[in-house]
N, C-alpha and C positions, 0 to 999 in steps of 0.2 A: 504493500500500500504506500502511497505515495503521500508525504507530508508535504503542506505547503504553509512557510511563515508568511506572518505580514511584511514582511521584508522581502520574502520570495515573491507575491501578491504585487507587490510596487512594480518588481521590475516586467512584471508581463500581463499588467492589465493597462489598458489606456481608458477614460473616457468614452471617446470615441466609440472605440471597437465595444464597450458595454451597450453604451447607447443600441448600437446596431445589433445585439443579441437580443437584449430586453425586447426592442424591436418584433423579435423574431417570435418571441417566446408570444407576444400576445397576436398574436397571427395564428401562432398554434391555437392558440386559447380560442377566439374566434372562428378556427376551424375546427371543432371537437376534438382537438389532437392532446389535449393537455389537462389533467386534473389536478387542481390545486383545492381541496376541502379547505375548511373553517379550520384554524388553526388550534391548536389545544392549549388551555389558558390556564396555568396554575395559578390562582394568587398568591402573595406571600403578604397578609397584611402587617403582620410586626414590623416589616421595613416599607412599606407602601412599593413594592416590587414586583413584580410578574418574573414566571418561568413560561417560555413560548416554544411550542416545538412545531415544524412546519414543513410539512411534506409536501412533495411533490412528483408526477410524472410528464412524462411528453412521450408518446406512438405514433412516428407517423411512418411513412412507407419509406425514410432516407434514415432514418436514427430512432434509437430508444434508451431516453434515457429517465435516469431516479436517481432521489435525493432528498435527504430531508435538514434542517435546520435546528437548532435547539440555540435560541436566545434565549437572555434575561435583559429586565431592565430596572437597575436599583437606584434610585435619583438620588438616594444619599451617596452615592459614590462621590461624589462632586465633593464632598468633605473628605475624603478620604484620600484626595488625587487621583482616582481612578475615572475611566470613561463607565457612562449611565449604563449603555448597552457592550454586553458581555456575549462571546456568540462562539457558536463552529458552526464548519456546515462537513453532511459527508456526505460524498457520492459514490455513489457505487453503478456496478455495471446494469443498464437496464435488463438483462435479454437472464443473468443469473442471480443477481440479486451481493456480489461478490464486491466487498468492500473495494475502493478504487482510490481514491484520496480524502485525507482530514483535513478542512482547511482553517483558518483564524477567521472566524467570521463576523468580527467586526467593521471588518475592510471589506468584505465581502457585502453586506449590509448598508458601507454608506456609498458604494458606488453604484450598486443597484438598485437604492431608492434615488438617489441622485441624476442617473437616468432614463427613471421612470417618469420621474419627473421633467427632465429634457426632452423625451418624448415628448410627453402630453404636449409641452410650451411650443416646440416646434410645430405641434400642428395646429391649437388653438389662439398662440399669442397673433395678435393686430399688429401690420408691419410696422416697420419703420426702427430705427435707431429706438433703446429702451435704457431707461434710468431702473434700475434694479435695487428693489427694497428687500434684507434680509433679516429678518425677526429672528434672533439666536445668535449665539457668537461659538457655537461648539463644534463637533466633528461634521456632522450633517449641514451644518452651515458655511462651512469651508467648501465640501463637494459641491452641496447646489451650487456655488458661487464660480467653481470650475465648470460644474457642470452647465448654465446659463453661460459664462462665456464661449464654450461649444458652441451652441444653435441659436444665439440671439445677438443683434451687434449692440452693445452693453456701451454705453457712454460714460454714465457715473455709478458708484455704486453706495447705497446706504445702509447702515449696520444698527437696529436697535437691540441691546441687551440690558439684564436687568445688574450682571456685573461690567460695568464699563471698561475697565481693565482688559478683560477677556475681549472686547468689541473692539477695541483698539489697538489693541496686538493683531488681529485679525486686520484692523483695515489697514496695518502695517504690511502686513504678509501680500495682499491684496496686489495692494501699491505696487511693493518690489517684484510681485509674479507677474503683473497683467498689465503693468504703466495704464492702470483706472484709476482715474479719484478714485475715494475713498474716503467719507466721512461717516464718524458716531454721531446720530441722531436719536429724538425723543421718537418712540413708537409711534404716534401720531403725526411728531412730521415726519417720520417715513412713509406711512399709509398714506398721505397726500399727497407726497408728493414723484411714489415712481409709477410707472403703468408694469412693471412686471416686480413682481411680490413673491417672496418663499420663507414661509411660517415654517422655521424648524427648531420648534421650541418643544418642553415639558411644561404646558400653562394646560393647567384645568378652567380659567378662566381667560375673555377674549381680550386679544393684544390690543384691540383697536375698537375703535364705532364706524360699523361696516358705510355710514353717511362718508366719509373722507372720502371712500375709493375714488380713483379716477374712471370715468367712462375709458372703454377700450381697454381696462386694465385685465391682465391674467394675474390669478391665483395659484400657486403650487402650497397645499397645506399639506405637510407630512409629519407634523410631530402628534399629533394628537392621537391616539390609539387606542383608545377604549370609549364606553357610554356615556363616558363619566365626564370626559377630557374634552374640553373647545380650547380652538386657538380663533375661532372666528365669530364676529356676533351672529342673532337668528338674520338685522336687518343686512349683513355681508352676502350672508346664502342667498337671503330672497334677492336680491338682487342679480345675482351671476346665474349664468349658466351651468350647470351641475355635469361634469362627468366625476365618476368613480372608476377606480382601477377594478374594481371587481365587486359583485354582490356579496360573495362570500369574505369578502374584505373591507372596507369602507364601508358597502351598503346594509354590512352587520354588527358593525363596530364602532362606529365615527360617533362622537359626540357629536364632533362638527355639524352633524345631520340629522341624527336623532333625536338632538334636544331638542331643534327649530320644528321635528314633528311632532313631538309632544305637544310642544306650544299652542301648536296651528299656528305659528306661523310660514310655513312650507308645508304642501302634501308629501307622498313619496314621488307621485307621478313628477315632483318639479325635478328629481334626477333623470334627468336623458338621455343618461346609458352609460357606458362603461368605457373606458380606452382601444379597449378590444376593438369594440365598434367601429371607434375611430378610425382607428389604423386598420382597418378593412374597407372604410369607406361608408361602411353602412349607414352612421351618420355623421354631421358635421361639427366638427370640433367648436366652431365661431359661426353666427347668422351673420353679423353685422360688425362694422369695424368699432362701433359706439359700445358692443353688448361688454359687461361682465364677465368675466371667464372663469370658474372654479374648478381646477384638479385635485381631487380628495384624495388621500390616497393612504391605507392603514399599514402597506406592505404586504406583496402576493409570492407565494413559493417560488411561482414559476419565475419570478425575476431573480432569484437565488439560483434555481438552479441551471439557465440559463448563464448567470454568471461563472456559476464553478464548474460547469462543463467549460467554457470558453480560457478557465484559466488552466485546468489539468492538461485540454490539448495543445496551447501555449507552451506548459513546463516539461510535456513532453520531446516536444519539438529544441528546444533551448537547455536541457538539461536540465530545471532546476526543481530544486527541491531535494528533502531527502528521502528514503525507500527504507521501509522499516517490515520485518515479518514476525507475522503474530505466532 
């Protein structure tokens, strides 16, 4: 079996080439080729933490592959110096069921919601040069922030955190990667003032008042992941156009979405469909260049395991990693 560190992970995943898996994976998904179920949710309430484990397949007539996931996420780690989410992922051979590589799946985790999320933005965000708003200063707000320099041409960029420190080390890093501005701002003037937006925070409660948005603005909300948890107000939702990455994801889990249907403020029918969809064409990411845009998104298997197939046949090719027998 093949071991793969986050060190090994750096030198043979790109953006890019994630984007174009993740891609691929929900093409599967929209052609019946791919089952990713409701994920299994242990709580741990004494630390306010989850244990996640999350499987997946893909059949189709060119490959078969499996794999499953087993995250946590303990928000006290953040006192402790540690990152919130903790992860592996293993793959194994689809056709035996025959372990194939371990890999650190923490990295695995932020480049696969990072471009799931570059997906969605490529196909829903409103042309044109975009000021980019990111809520969070931590792992997942780094990728998105690589990951929207990929598919969108990014002019300025703004960072609201609730640790400033952390925000500003970031727009540092920013700066010297990407020559973007880069300013710390209040949560609110960021929500005013960019048209592309990416909530990757742990807030049970909403960053903003969904009235700031700008018309034409896109949404990437990914930190929120349970019933419990909003990163967006009900009047954010009602306003944007609603895709989810999946019903057994989002469309089962999202605070973001389920509080506003408690409310009555939103039915279910205002979600109109899923990424899937998208990226098949079935329907359209964006009506109008004025409309709202919201991508939900809780985290789907198949974007994991599309990643760590794409990195195994990488470290195979490149030699990397180490080989270990049970």
């Amino acid at each position: 079996m093949l071991i793969l560190s986050e060190a090994d992970l750096k030198q043979i995943l790109t953006i890019r080439e994630v984007i174009e898996a993740v891609e691929t994976g929900f093409q599967s998904l929209f052609q019946g080729e791919a089952l990713a179920p409701e994920r299994l949710n242990l709580a741990i309430p004494s630390q306010n933490a989850v244990l996640l484990e999350m499987p997946s397949r893909i059949e189709s007539a060119s490959q078969t592959l499996l794999g499953t996931k087993i995250v946590s996420v303990f928000p006290a780690n953040v006192a402790k110096n540690l990152d919130i989410v903790q992860g592996l992922y293993l793959l194994l051979d689809g056709e035996t069921g025959k372990p194939l590589a371990l890999m650190e799946g923490k990295f695995i985790t932020a480049m696969r919601t990072a471009a799931a999320s570059a997906l969605a933005t490529r196909l829903m965000m409103s042309e044109g040069k975009k000021t980019l708003g990111v809520f969070g200063a931590g792992v997942q707000a780094r990728f998105h922030i690589e990951a929207m320099v990929e598919v969108a041409s990014i002019e300025k960029i703004f960072i609201a955190s609730r640790t400033i420190e952390k925000a500003e080390r970031l727009a540092e890093f920013v700066e010297a990667a990407y020559r973007i501005p880069c300013d710390v701002m209040s949560a609110d003037e960021v929500a005013e003032s960019s048209d592309l937006i990416c909530t990757c925070t742990n807030s049970s409660e909403p960053l903003f008042e969904g009235r700031l948005l700008q018309a034409g603005c896109h949404i990437n909300a990914i930190g929120a992941f349970t019933p419990r948890m909003r990163e967006l107000d009900s009047l954010a939702v009602k306003r944007a156009r609603v895709i989810i990455d999946a019903h057994t994801a989002a469309g089962a889990e999202a605070g973001d979405l389920l509080i506003p249907i408690a409310e009555g403020a939103i039915n279910p029918t205002h979600i109109q469909g899923t990424l899937a969809e998208v990226v098949a064409g079935k329907i359209r990411g964006r009506a109008s260049a004025n409309e709202i845009t919201l991508f939900k998104s809780c985290g789907l298997a198949i974007e994991d395991l599309v990643t760590a197939q794409l990195a195994y046949e990488k470290a195979q090719i490149k030699g990397i990693g180490t080989r270990i027998t049970f």
